[in-house]
C-alpha positions in Angstrom: 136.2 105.7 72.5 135.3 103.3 69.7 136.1 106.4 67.1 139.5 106.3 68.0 139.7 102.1 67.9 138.3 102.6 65.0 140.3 105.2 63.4 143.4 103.6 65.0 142.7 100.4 63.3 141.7 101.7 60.2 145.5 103.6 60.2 147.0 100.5 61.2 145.7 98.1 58.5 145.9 100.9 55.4 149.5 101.6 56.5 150.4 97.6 56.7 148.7 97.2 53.0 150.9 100.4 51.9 153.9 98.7 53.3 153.7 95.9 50.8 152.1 97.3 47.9 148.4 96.9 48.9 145.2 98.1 49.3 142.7 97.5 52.0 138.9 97.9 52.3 137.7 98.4 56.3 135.0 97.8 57.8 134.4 98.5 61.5 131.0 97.1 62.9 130.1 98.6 66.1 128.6 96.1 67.8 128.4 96.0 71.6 129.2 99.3 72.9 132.2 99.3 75.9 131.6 98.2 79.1 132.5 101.2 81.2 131.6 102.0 84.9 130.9 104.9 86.4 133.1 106.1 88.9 131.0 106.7 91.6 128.9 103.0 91.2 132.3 101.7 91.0 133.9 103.6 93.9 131.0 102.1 96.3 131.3 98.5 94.6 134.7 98.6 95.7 134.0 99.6 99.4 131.3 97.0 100.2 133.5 94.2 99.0 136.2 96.2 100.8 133.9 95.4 103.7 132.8 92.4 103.0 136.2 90.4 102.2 139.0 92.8 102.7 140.4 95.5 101.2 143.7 92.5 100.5 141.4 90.8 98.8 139.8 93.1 96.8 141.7 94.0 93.0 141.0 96.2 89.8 140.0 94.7 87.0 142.3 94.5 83.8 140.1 95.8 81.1 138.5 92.9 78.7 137.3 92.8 75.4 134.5 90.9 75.8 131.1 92.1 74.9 128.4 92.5 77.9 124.8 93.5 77.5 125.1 95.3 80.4 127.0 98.3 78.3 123.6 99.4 76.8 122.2 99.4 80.4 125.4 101.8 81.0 124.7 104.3 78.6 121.4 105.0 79.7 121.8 105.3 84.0 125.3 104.8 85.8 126.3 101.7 87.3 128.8 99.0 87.6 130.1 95.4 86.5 132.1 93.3 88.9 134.0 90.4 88.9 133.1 87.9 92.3 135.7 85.1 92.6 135.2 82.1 94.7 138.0 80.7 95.3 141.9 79.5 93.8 141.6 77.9 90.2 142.7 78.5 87.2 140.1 77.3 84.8 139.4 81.3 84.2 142.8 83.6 85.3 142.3 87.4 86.4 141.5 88.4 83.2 138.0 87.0 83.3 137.4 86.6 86.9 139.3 84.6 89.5 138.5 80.7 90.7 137.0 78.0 89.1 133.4 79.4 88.5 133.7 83.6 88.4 130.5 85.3 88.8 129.8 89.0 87.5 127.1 91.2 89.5 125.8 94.3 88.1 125.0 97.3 89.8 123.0 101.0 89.1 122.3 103.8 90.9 118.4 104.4 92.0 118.3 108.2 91.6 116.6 109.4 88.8 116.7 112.3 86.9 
């Protein structure tokens, strides 16, 4: 995934700079890898707290673009990151978890291989 940001965003910028006469010089600095769940760890998370609180009250995630430390612990066994709200507020919207004070959890599988 982050070859094709990064050749998207490479194309982007050269082809602005051409459009007026310029020249750029990228640089893309790979960070913090993406944040992706597996689909089975994220297929359970979704039925506990189906359980727990209600399938009503349960919602997908918008994808983010904030950096986790938990995407290194994806690449190496499957898992995934959750947003817990608690409660109405809107010091932090959807986006970034719902209520007033979101928590994240963080889940992986047991099995190994």
């Amino acid at each position: 995934m982050l070859d094709l940001i990064e050749a998207r965003m490479k194309l982007v910028a050269e082809s602005i700079c051409a459009a007026f006469g310029a020249q750029c010089e990228f640089e893309f600095e790979r960070n913090y890898p993406p944040t992706i769940n597996s689909a089975l760890e994220a297929d359970f998370a979704r039925q506990v707290m189906n359980g727990i609180v209600g399938a009503e009250h349960v919602m997908s995630q918008e994808p983010t673009m904030g950096a986790e430390d938990f995407s290194y612990m994806l690449q190496a066994k499957p898992g995934a990151y959750v947003f817990i709200s608690n409660g109405d507020g809107t010091h932090r919207e959807m986006g970034h978890g719902g209520g007033p004070a979101p928590c994240t959890t963080r889940a992986t599988t047991s099995t190994t291989t």
